[in-house]
C-alpha positions, 0 to 999 in steps of 0.5 A: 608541442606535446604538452600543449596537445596534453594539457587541452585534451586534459582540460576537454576531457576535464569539462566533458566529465564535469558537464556530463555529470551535472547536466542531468542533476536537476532532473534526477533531483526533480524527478526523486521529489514527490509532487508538491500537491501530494500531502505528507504522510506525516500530515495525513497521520495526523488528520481526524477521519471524520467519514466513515463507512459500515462495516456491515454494508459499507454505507457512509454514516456519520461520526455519531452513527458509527460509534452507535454502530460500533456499540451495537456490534459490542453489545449483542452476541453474533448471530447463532447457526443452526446445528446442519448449517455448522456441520455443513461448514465443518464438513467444507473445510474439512474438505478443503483440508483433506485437498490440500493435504492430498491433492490427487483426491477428487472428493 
């Protein structure tokens, strides 16, 4: 009689375990797949940006608007500042500087 009662508990305990581990497989599987109408990035790697944007106003233009952009940028030097304007800059972070070096100046 004990090895009966023995061998059901066995058994029940046997299919509890098994169920329990399998019942919440599809979902732990499904929920670790990313969506099916997500693009890989393996694709999206490989696709030709065709839209771009200036980067000076950020305004969409064209392949070819863009390339001449991008050579004009190459071409002509950055504006220059004038000499108070750069002291003033200097001057800024400088200052910023200093307040990061000593904190309890209130400059």
């Amino acid at each position: 009689m004990k090895w009966i009662r023995f061998s059901v508990f066995s058994l029940s305990s046997i299919i509890v375990v098994w169920l329990s581990s399998h019942l919440g497989t599809p979902a732990m599987v499904a929920d670790a797949l990313p969506p099916i109408e997500d693009t890989p990035e393996e694709i999206l790697r490989t696709e030709i940006i065709i839209d771009a944007r200036s980067p000076i106003d950020g305004k969409p233009l064209t392949p070819v608007e863009y390339a001449q952009l991008q050579e004009q940028l190459q071409v002509s030097p950055p504006p220059k500042l004038s000499q108070n304007l750069r002291q003033t800059v200097f001057l800024l972070r400088l200052r910023k500087v200093l307040l990061q070096v000593f904190p309890f100046l209130d400059l």
